[in-house]
C-alpha positions in Angstrom: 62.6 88.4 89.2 58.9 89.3 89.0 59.4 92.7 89.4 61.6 92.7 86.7 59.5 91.5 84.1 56.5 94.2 85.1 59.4 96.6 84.6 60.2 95.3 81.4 57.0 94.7 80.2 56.3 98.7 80.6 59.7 99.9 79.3 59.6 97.8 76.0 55.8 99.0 75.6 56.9 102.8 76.2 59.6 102.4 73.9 57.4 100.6 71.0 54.8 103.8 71.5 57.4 106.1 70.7 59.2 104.6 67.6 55.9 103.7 66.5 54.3 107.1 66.8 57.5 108.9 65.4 57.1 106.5 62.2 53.8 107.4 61.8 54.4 111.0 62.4 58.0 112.2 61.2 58.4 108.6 58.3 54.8 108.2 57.4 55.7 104.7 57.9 52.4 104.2 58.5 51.9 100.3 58.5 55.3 99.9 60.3 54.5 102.7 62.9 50.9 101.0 63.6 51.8 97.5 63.8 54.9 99.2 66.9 52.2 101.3 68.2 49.5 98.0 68.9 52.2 96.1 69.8 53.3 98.4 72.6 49.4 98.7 73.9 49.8 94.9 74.1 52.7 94.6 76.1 51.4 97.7 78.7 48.1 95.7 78.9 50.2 92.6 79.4 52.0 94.0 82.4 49.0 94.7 84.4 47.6 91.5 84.0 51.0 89.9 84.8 51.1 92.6 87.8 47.8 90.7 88.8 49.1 87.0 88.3 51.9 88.1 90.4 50.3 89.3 93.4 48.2 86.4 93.7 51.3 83.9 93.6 50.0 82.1 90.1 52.6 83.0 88.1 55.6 81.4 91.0 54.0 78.4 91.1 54.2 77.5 87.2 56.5 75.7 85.0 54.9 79.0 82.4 58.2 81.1 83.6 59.7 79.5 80.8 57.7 79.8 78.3 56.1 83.5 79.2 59.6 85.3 78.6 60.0 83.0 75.8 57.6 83.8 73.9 57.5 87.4 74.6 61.1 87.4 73.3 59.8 86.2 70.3 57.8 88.8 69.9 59.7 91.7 70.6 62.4 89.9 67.9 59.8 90.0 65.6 58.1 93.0 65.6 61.3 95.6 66.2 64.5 93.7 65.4 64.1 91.3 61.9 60.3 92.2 61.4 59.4 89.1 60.3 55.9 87.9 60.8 56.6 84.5 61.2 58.7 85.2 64.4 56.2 87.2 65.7 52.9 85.2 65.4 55.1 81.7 66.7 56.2 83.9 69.7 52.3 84.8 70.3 51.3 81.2 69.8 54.3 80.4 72.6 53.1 83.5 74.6 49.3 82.8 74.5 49.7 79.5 75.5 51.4 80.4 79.0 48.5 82.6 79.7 46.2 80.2 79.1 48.2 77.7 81.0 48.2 80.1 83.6 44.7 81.6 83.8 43.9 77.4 83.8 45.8 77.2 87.0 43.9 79.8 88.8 40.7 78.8 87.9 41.3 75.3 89.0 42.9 76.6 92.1 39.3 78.3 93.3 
């Protein structure tokens, strides 16, 4: 189940890079295209830090497996699917919150 979230975590970043950059370049959607683009950096950068978590049993251990895909769900709907910024910024709210919740854990475990 870990695994698959890494894995997800890079696919859905991959695919935002490329319908953001062919917005940019072939639609001159150029806000659209950006906002995909930034996005999909986020999600790659996410996936090595959840990569991290992972290997050092953090993540297991935390009622946050709820709320991580949650709110990254949230944020996928909200960027690609409806585009609605409302969606978007709750699911980061949702999102941030497990990775504070889990960075807590870790630092209290040391």
């Amino acid at each position: 189940m870990k695994r698959f979230w890494i894995i997800l975590l890079i696919s859905v970043s991959i695919l935002l890079l490329i319908i953001g950059l062919t917005m940019i370049i072939i639609d001159s959607e150029y806000l659209q295209g950006t906002i995909l683009v930034v996005s999909g950096l986020f999600f790659f950068c996410t996936a090595i830090i959840f990569k991290k978590l992972v290997q050092q049993e953090i993540y297991s251990r935390s009622n946050v497996a709820v709320f991580f895909p949650l709110g990254f769900t949230l944020m996928i709907i909200g960027t690609s699917v409806v585009s609605q910024p409302v969606i978007w910024i709750s699911g980061f709210l949702i999102y941030l919150a497990s990775v504070i919740q889990i960075l807590n854990k870790k630092y209290r475990k040391k």
